[in-house]
N, C-alpha and C positions, 0 to 999 in steps of 0.2 A: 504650305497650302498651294495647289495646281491650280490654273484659271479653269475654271467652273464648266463642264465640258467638253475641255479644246482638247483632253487627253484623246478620250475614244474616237475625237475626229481625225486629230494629228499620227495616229498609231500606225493608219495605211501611209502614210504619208513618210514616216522614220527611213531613217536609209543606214547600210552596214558597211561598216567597215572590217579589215583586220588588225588584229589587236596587236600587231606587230607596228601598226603607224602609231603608236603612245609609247610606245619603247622611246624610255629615258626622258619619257615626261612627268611635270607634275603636275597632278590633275586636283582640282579644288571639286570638294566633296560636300553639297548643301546635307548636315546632318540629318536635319528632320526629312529629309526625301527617300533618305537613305534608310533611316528606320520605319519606315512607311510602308516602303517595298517590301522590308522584312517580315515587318507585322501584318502586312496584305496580303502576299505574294505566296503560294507553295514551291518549296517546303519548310521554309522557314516559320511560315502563318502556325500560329500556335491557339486555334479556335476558343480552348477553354483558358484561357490568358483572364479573361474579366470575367470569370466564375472564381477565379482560385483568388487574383490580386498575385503582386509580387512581380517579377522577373522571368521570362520564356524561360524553361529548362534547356534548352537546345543552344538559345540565340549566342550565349558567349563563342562555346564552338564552333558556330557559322561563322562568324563575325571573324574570329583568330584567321578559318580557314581561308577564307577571302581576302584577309591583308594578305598573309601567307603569296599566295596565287597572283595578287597584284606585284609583289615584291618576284617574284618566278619570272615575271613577262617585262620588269623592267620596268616596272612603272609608279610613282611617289605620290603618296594621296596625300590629300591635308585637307584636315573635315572644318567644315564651319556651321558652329552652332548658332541658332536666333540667340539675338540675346533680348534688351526690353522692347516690351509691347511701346507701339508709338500710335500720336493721336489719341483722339477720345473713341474709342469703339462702342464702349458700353457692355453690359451683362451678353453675352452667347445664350439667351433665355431658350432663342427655339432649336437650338442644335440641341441643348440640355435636354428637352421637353423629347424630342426624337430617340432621343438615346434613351432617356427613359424608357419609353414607352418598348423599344425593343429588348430591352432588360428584362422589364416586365414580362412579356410576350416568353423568351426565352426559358425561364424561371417556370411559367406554367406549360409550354410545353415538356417541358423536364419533368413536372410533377404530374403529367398524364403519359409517364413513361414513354414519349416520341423522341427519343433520343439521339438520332441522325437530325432530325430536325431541330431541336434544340440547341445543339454540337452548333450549327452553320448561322443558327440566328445569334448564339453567342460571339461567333467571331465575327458576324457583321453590322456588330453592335457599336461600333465606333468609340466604345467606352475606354480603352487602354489608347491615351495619345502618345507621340513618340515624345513630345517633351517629359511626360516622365520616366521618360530611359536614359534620358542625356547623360546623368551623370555616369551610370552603368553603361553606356558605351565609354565615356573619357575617360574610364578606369579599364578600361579593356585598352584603349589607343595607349596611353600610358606607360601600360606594363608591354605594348608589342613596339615603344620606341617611336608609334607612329605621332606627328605633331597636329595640333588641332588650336584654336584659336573660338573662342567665342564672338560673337560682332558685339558692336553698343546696340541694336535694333536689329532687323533685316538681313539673312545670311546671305541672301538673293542679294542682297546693295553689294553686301562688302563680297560676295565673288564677282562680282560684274567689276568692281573697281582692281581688284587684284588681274581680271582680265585685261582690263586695259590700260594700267598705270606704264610709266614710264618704264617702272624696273618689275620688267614679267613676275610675278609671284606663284604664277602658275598658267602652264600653258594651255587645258580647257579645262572647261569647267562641267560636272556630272551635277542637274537635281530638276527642281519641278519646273513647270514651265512657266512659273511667273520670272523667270531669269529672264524670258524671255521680253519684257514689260522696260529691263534695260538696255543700255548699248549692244545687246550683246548679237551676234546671228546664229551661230551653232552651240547647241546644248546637246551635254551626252546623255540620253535619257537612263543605258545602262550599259557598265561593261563585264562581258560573262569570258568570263578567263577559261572556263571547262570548254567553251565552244571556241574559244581563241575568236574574238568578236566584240564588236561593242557597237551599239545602235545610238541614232542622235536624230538632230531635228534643225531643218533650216528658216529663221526666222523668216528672209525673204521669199525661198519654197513656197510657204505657208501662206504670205502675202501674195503669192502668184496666184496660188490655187484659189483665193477669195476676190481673187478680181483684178490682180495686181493693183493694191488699197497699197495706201503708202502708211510708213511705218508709224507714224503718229495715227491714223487710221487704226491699225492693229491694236495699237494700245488702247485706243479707246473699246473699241469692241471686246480686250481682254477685260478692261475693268468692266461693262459694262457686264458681262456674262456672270461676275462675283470673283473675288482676288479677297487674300488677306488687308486689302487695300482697302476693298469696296464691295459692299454685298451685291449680289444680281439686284438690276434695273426691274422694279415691282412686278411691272406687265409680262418681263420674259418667264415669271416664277407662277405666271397663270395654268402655262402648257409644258410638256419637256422640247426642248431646245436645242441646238446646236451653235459654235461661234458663226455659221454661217448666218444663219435669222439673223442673228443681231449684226451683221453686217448688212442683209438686207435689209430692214428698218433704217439703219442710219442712212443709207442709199436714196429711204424713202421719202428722208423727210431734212437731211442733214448731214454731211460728211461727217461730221461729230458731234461727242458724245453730250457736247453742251445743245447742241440743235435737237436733239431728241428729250432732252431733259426738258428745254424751251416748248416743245413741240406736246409734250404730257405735261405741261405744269399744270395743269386744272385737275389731272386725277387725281381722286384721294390720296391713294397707297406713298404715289411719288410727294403729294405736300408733307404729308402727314413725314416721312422720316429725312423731309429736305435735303432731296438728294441730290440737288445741282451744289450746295456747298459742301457735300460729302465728296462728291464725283472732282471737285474742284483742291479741295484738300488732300484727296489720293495722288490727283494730277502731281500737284507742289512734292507730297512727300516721296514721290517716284524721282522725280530732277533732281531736288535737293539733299535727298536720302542721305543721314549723315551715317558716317564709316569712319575707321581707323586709317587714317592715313598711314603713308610710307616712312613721314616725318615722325611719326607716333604721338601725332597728336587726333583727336577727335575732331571733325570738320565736314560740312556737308559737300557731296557731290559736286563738280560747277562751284568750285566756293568765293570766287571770284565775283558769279555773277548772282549768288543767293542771297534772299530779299535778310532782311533783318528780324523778321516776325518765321524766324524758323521753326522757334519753338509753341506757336499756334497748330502746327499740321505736325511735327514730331515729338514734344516733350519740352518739359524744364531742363535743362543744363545741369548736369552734375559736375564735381569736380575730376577733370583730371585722370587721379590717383584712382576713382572708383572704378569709371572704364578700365581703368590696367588692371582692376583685380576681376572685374570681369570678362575681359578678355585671356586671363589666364585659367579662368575655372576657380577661381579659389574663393567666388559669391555667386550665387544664383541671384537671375535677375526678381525673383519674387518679390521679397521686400521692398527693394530698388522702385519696382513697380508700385510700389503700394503706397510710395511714401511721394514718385513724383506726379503718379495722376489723381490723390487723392482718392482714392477707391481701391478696397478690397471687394471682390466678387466669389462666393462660396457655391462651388457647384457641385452636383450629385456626386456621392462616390460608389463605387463598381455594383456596390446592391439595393442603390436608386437613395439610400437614406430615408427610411420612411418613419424610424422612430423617434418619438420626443426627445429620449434622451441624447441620442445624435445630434438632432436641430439645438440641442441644451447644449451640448458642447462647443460645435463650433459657430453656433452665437454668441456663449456667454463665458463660458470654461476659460476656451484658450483664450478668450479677448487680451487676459493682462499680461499672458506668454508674447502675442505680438505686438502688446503696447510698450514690452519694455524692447523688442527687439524696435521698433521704429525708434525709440529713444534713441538705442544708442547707435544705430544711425544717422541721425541728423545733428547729435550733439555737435561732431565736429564739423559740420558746415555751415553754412550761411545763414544768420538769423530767418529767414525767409522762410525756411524748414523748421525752424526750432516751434514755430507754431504753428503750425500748419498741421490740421487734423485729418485723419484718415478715414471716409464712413464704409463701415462694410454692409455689404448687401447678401440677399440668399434666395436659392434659387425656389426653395419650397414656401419663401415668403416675402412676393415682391412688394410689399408696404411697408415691411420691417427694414430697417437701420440702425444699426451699430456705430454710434460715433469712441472711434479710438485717438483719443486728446495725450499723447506724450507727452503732449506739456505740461499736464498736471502729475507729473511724477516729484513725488520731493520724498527724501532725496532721490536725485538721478541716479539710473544706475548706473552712472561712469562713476558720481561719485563713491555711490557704495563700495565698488570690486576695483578703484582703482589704485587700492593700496597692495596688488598681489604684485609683484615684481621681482622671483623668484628667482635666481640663478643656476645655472648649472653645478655650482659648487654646493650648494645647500642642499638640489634636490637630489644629487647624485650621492647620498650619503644613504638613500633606502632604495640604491636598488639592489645592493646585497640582501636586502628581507624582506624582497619581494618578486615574487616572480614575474607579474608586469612589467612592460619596458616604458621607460620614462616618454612624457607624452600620450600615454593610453586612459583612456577611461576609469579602469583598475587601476593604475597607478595613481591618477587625481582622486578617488574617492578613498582609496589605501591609506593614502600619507595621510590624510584628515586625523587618522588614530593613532601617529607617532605627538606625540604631546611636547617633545622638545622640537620636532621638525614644527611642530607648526610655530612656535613663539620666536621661532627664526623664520617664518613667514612675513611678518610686518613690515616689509620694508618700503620705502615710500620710494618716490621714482625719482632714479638720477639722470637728468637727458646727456651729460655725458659717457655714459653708458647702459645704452640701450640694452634691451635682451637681443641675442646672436643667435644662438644655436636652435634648430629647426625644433626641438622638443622643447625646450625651455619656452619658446613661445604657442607653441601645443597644451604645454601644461599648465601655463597660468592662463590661456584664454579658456583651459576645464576649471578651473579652480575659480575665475570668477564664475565664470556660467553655475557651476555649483552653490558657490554664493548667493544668486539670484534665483533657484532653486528652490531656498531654503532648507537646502543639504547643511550651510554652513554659516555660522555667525558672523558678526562685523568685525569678531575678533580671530576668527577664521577656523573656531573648533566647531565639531558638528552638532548640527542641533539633534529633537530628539528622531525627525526624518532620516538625519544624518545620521543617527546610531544606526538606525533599522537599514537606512541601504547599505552600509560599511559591515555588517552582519549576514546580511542578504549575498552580499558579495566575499566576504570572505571564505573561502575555502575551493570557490570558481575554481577549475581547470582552464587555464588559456586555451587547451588545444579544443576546448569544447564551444569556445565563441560564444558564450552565454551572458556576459559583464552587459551588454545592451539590452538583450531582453531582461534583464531582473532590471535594469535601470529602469526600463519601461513599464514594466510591474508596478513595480512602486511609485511611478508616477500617477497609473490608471486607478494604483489603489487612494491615492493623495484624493484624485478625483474623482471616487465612489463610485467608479466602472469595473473596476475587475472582482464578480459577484457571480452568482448566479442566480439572479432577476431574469425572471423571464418577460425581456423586454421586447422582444421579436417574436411574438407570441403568431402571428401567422405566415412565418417564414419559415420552408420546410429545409428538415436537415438535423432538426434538435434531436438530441438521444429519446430513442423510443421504445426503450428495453427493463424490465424489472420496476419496483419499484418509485413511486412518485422519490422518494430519498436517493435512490439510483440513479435515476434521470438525473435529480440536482445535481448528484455527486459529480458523475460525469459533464456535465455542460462545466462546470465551475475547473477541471483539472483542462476539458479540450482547451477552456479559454486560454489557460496557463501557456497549453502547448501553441495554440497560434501565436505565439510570439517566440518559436523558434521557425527555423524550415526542415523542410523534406528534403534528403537527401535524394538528388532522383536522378535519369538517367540523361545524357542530352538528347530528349528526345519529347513531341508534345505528350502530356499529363494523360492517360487514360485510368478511371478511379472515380468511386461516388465523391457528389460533389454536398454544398450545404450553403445554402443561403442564410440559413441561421448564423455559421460560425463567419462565414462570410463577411456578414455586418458587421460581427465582431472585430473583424481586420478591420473596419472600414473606423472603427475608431483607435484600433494602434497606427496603423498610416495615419491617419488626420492629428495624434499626440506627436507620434515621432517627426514628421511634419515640420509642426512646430517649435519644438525641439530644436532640430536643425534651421531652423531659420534667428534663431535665438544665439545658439553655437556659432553660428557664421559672421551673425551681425557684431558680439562680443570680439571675436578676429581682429573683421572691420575696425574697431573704435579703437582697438590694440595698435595698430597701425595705423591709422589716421591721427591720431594722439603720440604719434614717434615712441611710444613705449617699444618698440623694437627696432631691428636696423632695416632699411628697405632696399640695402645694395644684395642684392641674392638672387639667386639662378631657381630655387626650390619652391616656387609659387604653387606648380600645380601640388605636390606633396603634400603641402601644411593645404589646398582647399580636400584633397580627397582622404587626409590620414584624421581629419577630423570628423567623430559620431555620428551616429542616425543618418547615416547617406544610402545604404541600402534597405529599401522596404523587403516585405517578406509577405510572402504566400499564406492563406491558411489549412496551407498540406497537412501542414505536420496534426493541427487541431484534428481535420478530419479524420486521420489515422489510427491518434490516441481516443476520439467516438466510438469510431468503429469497432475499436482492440477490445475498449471497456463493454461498448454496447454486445458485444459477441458473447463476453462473457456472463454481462445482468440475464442474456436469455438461457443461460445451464443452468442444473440445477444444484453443480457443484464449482460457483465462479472461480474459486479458487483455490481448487487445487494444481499444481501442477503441470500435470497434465494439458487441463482444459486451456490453462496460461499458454504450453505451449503449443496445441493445436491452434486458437486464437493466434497468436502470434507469425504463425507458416501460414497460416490459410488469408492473412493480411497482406505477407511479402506475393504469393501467389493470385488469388485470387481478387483480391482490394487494390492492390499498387503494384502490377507488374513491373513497372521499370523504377520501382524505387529502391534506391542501395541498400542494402542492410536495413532492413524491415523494424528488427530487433534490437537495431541499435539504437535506430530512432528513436524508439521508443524510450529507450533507457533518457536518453538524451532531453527528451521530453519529460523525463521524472524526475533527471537528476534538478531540472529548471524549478521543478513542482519545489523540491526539496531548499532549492535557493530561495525563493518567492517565499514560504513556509518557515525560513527561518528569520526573515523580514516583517514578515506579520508577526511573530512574535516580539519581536523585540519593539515593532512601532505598538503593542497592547497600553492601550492610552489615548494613543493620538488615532487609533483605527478601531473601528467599531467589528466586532465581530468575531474577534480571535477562535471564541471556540469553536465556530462552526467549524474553521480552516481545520484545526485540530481534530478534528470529528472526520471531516473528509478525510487529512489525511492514514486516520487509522483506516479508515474503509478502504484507502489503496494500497495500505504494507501490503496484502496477501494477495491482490492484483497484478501487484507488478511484473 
């Protein structure tokens, strides 16, 4: 986040350089700043990004071409991601509330055919944040060799201190201006390799042009304007503003930011959210901001002279060994979050969430997904955690609360799934009969149906020999996850879930990437969401071709398909869109989600528990080669609408023919830059067809088999 502002004040203000004075430096990269620019800025801004959900089409290839071009001019990036929220902030209700509303607004533009207008309120909807790209940029830095580092909090602290430590870490530093809030004087705002250039910003400059105000001065004025630190001072959010006003007021009444807070204490607005101890706890977490030291220990700023109640203004204290897994990428700070400030906070997702069954899920669905993920997080730590409850909150219902009690799990799931302790020698005996690679997905749900592999599963844990190899700890951190599931029993055969996904999944093509989506299938089917209920009854987008049994058919097969992607071009999405199947995403992201937060935290307790060895170089691998880490679009749903809806309006859907007019006139006129129109689709059936042989074999434990069966006759002559 940028101080609230200072940008469009600061902009006349930036000065240039050539890009030849960074030659054979390295330059520290605030992530989130970085993806900001990309998400805001053309031509990277990819406006219908929160109409579709998912991943720019374009961004990976920006992103490749710009290390690229940084590496041409001789110059070493190294990205810093935020890592956990610090302090008590509370729910984001009225940023929520904002975003809403221009969702909203978007949506019915769109549906009164204003389509340039639509286009522009979508993209400045603020709905797509750069924290959910992080991990799809560190899979991008990764694979280009480029190094990146997460902080324990504040990426802003930890490049300020990489600026200034003893032993350079990096010679400037590139992101927002609250850099500027620390030690620091010069921030790169941007370097453009094409123009051989790069623009920056002098913190003292800045302090001349406001009066020559001394640098504690500036900081107050910055916090005061709004900082991820501290929201804007009440009164300045009466009228629009600049960092100068609020240098003139404290001028008026008080060189600082406490004199003015002194100076309004009788207004409502300022008693009402006590902002002199907000303003005063910003102050402390700014000095003390704790970071990863050089030492590689955790430790705040000034730690010499930092008070002892540190963790009043930044958080409880985690162990250690967690900060190193999230400094490596290999845990999202989510759960992290959730477990040490006590609060889960559930906010819209990209089509505002407006249906019950939505507010049903992630009220009450996924609750026991991340009660057991906070379990086995806090098992191995400090009793302090072992009972300490989570309450989650929502944004469509500020009176409601969720208390999620891990402590009431019996048994635990460490105990459950901690008998999987799988060797390289036992599981390396089915990769001859199977064409997954050990460690994958397919491969943990496969072996479940080898009957003698699994009764050579039991093995209890020997801590003088830990698991070693980067798959073997891959695989039994899937195989308990599966356990917990209810894919697999205590005695590790599959239940009757487990039949149907191991069904579901047998006959997968790897090169088709489909083993995640059918996994997600059959979890939305576990949860009585993947149907065709018309639960988004005034959200337009739904098939509106042939037949009330047509319509069904089709809504129920797009769903299928929104759980693959669109092949598309790098370039932004032009193509009808659908707030129908939309919402649809908006509950595989909010499953898969959770999912991965369950997957990671299973890791976690693997290695906090010494079930494996912790001397190894492969940290980021085993966090990025692990499931549900890329969300998806719902291109492809829209596609397979469209395909079917073309054809419910002939009079002969299927012959054909009509199949392949439908089909060209999709690649051309539906989705010009999408690859292979017709393969998609296939791709999208062949899904149909995995999903379809899942539900069969779950006919028992799932309500409904024949209708599936009914559908899918109605799509053989479709396809």
């Amino acid at each position: 986040m940028t101080i609230r502002t200072f940008d469009d004040w600061a902009a006349s203000r930036a000065k240039t350089s050539p890009l030849g004075a960074l030659k054979d430096a390295v330059v520290g990269i605030e992530a989130a700043y970085f993806l900001h620019r990309l998400l805001d800025t053309p031509p990277t801004k990819e406006p219908l990004l929160s109409a579709l959900g998912g991943f720019p089409f374009a961004l990976a290839s920006r992103i490749e071409e710009y290390l690229d071009d940084l590496q041409s001019a001789g110059i070493t990036p190294f990205f810093v991601f935020d890592g956990m929220s610090f302090g008590k902030k509370g729910p984001s209700s009225a940023d929520d509330s904002e975003t809403v509303r221009r969702i909203s607004q978007a949506w019915e533009l769109y549906d009164r055919h204003q389509a340039i207008e639509a286009v522009a309120t979508f993209g400045d909807s603020g709905a797509v944040k750069p924290e959910s790209l992080y991990r799809y940029l560190q899979r991008i830095l990764h694979s280009h060799k480029t190094d990146f580092m997460v902080a324990p909090y504040s990426a802003s602290a930890q490049l300020a201190y990489f600026e200034k430590c003893q032993i350079r870490f990096v010679d400037a530093v590139m992101g927002s201006s609250e850099l500027l809030l620390f030690d620091i004087d010069k921030v790169i705002t941007s370097i453009e390799p094409q123009h051989a250039h790069f623009n920056w910003i002098s913190k003292q400059s800045c302090q001349d042009d406001l009066g020559k105000i001394s640098g504690d001065m500036f900081t107050d004025a910055a916090l005061l304007c709004g900082t991820s630190f501290l929201p804007t001072f009440p009164l300045l959010q009466r009228k629009p503003f600049i960092i100068r006003d609020t240098v003139s007021m404290m001028l008026a009444v008080g060189p600082s930011a406490t004199s003015v807070c002194t100076h309004y204490q009788d207004d409502p607005q300022v008693q009402q959210v006590n902002y002199l101890d907000k303003y005063w706890r910003a102050k402390m977490a700014i000095k003390h901001h704790v970071v990863l030291a050089e030492n590689g220990r955790v430790e705040p700023l000034d730690a010499q002279q930092a008070p002892s109640d540190v963790h009043e203004f930044i958080g409880q204290r985690l162990p250690e060994e967690l900060y190193f897994y999230l400094s490596k990428g290999l845990v999202a700070p989510r759960v992290l979050d959730w477990l040490v400030t006590g609060e889960l906070y559930e906010s819209p997702p990209l089509d505002n969430g407006e249906s019950d069954e939505y507010h049903r899920l992630v009220r009450d669905q996924l609750g026991p997904i991340r009660t057991q993920a906070l379990a086995l997080l806090s098992q191995p730590m400090s009793r302090f955690y072992h009972r300490k409850d989570v309450v989650a909150r929502f944004w469509f219902d500020s009176g409601t609360e969720k208390i999620l009690s891990h402590k009431e799990l019996v048994p635990s799931p460490r105990d459950l799934t901690s008998g999987w302790n799988v060797k390289e020698k036992t599981s390396e005996t089915l990769q001859g009969v199977r064409k997954a690679s050990r460690g994958s997905l397919a491969f943990a749900v496969g072996s479940l149906a080898d009957k003698t592999f699994v009764r050579e599963t039991m093995v209890p844990k020997d801590a003088s020999s830990p698991l070693v190899a980067k798959n073997d700890i891959l695989s039994n951190t899937l195989w308990r996850f599966l356990q917990l599931r209810g894919y697999a029993d205590e005695k590790h055969t599959p239940t009757a879930w487990g039949k149907a996904l191991l069904a579901a999944m047998t006959g997968l093509d790897p090169a088709d990437q489909l083993e995640e989506p059918t996994f997600l299938a059959m979890e939305l089917l576990r949860l009585g969401l993947l149907n065709a209920n018309d639960v988004f009854g005034n959200y337009i987008g739904a098939p509106q071709q042939g037949t009330d049994s047509d319509k069904s058919n089709c809504l129920l097969i797009s769903r299928v398909a929104c759980l693959g992607k669109l092949r598309h071009k790098p370039i932004g999405f032009t193509g009808p869109l659908s707030r129908n199947l939309l919402a649809y995403h908006s509950f595989i992201s909010a499953v898969r989600g959770s999912l991965r937060d369950l997957v990671e935290m299973v890791m976690i307790n693997l290695l906090l528990n010494g079930d494996a060895d912790r001397e190894r170089n492969d940290w980021v691998d085993l966090g990025l080669d692990l499931p549900f880490i890329d969300d998806n679009d719902c291109g492809l749903g829209i596609a397979v609408k469209s395909y079917l809806d073309e054809l419910a309006a002939e009079p002969n859907p299927t012959s054909p023919e009509r199949r392949s007019e439908a089909k060209a006139k999709g690649a051309e006129a539906w989705f010009p830059h999408s690859v292979d129109m017709a393969g998609g689709l296939a791709s999208a059936f062949r899904l149909w067809d995995a999903v379809l042989r899942g539900v069969k074999a779950a006919d028992g434990v799932v309500t409904g088999v024949d209708t599936w069966i009914e559908v899918d006759e109605w799509l053989k002559d479709r396809r």
